[in-house]
N, C-alpha and C positions, 0 to 999 in steps of 0.2 A: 512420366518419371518425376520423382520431387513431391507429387500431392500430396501424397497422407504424409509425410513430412512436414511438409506447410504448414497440414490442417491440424498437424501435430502441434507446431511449434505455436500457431495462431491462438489454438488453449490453452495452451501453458502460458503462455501472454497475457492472457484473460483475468487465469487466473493467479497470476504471479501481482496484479494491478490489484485485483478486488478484492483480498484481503488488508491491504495496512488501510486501504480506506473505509470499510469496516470496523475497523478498532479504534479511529478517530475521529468515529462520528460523535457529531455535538449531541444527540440525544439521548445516546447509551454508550457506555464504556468509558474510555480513558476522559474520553472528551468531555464526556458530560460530568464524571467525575470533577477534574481540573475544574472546571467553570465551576460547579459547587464548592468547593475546597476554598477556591480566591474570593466565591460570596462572602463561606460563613467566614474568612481570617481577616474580609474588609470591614464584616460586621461587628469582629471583634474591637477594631481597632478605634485605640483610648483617642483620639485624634477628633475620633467625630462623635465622642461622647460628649466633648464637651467641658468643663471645669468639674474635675471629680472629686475636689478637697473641699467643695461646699456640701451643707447640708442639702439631701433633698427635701422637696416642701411641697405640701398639697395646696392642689390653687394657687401657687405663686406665694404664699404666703404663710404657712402654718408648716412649721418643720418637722418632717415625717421621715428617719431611717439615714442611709447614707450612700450616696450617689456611687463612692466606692466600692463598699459592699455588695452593688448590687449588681455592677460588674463585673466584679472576679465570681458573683455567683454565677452570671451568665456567659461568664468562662468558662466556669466549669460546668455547668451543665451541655456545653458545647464541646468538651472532652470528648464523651464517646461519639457524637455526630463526626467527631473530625476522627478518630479513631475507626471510627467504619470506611467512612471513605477511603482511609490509607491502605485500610482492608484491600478495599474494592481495586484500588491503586496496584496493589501488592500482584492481585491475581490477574489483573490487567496486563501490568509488565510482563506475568508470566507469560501471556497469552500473546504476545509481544515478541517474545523470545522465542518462543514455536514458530509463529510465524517466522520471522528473521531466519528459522531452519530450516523451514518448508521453504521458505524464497533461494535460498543457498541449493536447496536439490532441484529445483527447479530451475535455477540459472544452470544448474549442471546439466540438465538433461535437454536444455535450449543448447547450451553448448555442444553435446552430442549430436544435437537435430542440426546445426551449424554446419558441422565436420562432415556428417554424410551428405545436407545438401552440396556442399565445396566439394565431394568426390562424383559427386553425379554432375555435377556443372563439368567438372574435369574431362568426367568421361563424353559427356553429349558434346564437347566442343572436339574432342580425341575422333569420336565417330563422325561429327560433322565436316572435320577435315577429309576425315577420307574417305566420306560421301561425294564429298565435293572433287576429291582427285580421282575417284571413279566412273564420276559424272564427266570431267573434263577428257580422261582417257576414252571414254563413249561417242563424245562431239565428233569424230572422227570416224570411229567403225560404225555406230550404232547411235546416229540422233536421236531416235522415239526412245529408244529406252535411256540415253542420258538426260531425256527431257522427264518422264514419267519419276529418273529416282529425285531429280530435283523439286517434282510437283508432289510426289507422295513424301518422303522422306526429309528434302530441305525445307519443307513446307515453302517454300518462293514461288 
């Protein structure tokens, strides 16, 4: 009594666990995403450029263009890289948000597996009383057969 309930509820467990970890994994999806996203905006950043109001200069020496310009160039060619990603972000969350609905039915149907184990416990403990008080009215008329329902039935 209970099994396929268990082995019910032991899958749904399973799979209630294996998808968000799935969707956070570092080499696909949200995760890997994120981790790219914080590269290119640390790559972006004017901080480790360096002094950008100087001329740049080839060899250290011969002034070539402007150190400015050539980071809002590779700003902006970094636009759509960062625009895809938010992309990939975008349908990630979606995927995100299924999940968070498939775990909401599935907590509900662990609940329902809950509710029926708790009336089967009810009942097994309901009949084992009065196994056991029909065993003890036997001690008396009938020893073998109050010994056999405690050996088959209490399992004791």
């Amino acid at each position: 009594m209970g099994a396929k309930e268990i082995r019910e509820a032991a899958g749904q467990s399973n799979r209630f666990l294996d998808r968000p970890i799935r969707a956070m994994d570092k080499e696909s999806g949200v995760g890997a995403d994120l981790a790219q996203l914080r590269r290119v905006i640390e790559d972006l950043d004017p901080g480790r450029k360096g002094a950008l109001s100087g001329p740049k200069k080839i060899f250290g020496i011969i002034p070539f263009g402007s150190k400015m310009r050539d980071y809002f160039e590779s700003y902006q060619s970094s636009q759509t890289h960062i625009s895809a990603i938010l992309k990939n972000l975008a349908s990630g969350k979606d995927e995100l948000l299924m999940d968070n609905a498939a775990i909401d039915t599935e907590r509900a149907n662990l609940w329902g597996a809950m509710g029926r184990l708790e009336q089967m416990i009810h009942l097994s403990k309901s009949m084992d009383a009065k196994l056991e008080e029909t065993a003890a009215d036997l001690d008396h008329t009938d020893p073998a057969k109050a010994k056999a329902i405690r050996e088959t039935a209490l399992w004791q």
